[in-house]
N, C-alpha and C positions, 0 to 999 in steps of 0.2 A: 372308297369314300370320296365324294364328291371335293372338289375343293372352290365352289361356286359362292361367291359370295354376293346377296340382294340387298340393295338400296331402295331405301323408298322414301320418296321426297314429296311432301305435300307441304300445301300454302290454299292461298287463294287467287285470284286473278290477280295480274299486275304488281305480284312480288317477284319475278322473276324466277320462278322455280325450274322456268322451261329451258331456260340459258344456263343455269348453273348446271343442269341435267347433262345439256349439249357440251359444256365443257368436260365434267365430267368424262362421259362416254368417250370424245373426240382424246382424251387424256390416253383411257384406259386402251383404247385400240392401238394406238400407237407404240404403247407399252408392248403390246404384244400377245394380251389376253382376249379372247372371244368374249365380244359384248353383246348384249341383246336389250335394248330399251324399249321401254314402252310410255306411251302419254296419255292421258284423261284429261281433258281440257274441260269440259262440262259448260256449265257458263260465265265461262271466265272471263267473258267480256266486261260480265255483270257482275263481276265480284265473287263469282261462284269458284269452287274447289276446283283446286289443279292437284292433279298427283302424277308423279312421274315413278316409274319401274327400271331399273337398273343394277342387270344380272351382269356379272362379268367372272373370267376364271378360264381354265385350258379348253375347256368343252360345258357349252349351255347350248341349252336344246331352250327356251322356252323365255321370252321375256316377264313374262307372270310372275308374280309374286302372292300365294296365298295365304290365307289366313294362318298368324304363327308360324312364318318363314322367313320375316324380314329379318337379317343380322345388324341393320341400323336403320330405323328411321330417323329421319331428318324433316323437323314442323317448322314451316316458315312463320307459322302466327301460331298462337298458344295451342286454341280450343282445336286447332287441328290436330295437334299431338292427342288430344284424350280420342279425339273420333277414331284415330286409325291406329291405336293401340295395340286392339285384336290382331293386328295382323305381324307385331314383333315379334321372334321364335323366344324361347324361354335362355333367358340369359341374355339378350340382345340388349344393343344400347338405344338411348335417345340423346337426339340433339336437339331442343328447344328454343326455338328465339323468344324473348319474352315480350312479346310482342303482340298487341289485340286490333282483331278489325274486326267490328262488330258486323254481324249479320243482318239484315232485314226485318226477322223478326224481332231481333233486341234494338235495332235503330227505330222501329217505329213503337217500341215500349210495350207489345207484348209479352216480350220474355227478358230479363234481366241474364246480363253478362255472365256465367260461374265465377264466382270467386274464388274457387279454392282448382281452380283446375292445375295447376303446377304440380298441387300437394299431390291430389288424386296421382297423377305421373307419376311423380318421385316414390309413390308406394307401391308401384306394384314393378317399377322398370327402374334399369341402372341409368341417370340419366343429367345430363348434362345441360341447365340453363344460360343461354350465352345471350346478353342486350345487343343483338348485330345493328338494331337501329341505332343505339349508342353508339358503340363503335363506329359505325359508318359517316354517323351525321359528326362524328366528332373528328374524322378524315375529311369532311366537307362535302357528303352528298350522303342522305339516307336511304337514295336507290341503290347503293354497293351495298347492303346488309344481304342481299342472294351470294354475294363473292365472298363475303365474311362467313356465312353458312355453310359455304361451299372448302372455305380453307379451316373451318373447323370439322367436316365430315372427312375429307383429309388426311387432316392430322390427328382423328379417331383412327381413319384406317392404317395410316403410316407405324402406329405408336402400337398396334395392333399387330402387326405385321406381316398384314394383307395386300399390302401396297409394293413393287418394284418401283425402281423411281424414276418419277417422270416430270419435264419439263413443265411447270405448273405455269410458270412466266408466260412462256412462249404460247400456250394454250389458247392464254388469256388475250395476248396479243393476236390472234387468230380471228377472235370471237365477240371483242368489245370493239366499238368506235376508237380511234386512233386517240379522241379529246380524253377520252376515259381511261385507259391503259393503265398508266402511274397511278389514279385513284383506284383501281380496283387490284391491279398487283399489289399497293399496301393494303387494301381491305382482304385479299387472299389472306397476305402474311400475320394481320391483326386474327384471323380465325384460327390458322393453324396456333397461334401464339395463347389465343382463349384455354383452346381447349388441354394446353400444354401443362398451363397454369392451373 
């Protein structure tokens, strides 16, 4: 039996999904697991969907993640968790940021925002709501809410015990601007601390 375990991380442009990814991965190889990532950037210049794939484990042949294979996704913005649902294996988790950037078509009044998309989630998946904007704008910049995401998927897989342990600090300090560091090590630690709670 396989002991591979899939991440999959979606947002939209400009939440940072692609750095949280990087650390991630840059974590897990170190550790000493075979990673295999992949990236969808789309038009994420333009606010469009970003998802990032992230296999890791003794032996992965395949950065891909199919439909009902992922053992956690991880939504940077709400309505992104209902779209990529399909693709959690049954029993799998969610991480949630509760968190909206409206689309094109509901910014220009076409289509109204879903209301109830949390609920839709929490019915049919085991799943975790975390405010990482809150969090972060409340550490003093609400661009660490990807490092907050990032230390609550984490501390999913830590508590899971999927995880060998690895220098999440030092990561960070690899991969953020030197101005940033200390803000985003506490927004690591505020994520794994979310999800604790």
């Amino acid at each position: 039996m396989s002991d591979t375990k899939s991440v999959l991380l979606v947002g939209v442009g400009g939440q940072g999904t692609i750095l949280a990814s990087k650390i991630l991965s840059t974590g897990l190889l170190e550790a000493g697991y075979d990673v295999k990532m992949a990236e969808v950037h789309g038009m994420s210049q333009r606010g469009g969907a970003v998802s990032s794939q992230v296999r890791f484990g003794s032996q992965v042949f395949s950065p891909i993640i199919g439909r009902g294979e992922a053992d956690i996704l991880v939504a940077f913005e709400a309505m992104e968790a209902l779209r990529w649902l399909d693709f959690l294996k049954p029993g799998g988790k969610v991480i949630v940021n509760n968190y909206r950037i409206p689309s094109s078509p509901i910014l220009s009044g076409n289509v109204p925002y879903p209301a109830d998309v949390l609920e839709k989630v929490k019915a049919v998946a085991d799943t975790t709501v975390i405010d990482a904007a809150g969090i972060a704008l409340g550490l003093g910049s609400v661009r660490s809410m990807n490092i907050v995401l990032l230390g609550a998927l984490v501390g999913a897989l830590e508590s899971s015990g999927a995880l060998a342990p690895i220098d999440w600090k030092e990561k960070i300090r690899a991969n953020v601007k030197p101005a940033f560091v200390e803000l985003n090590i506490a927004a690591f630690g505020a994520g794994v601390a979310a999800v604790a709670s």
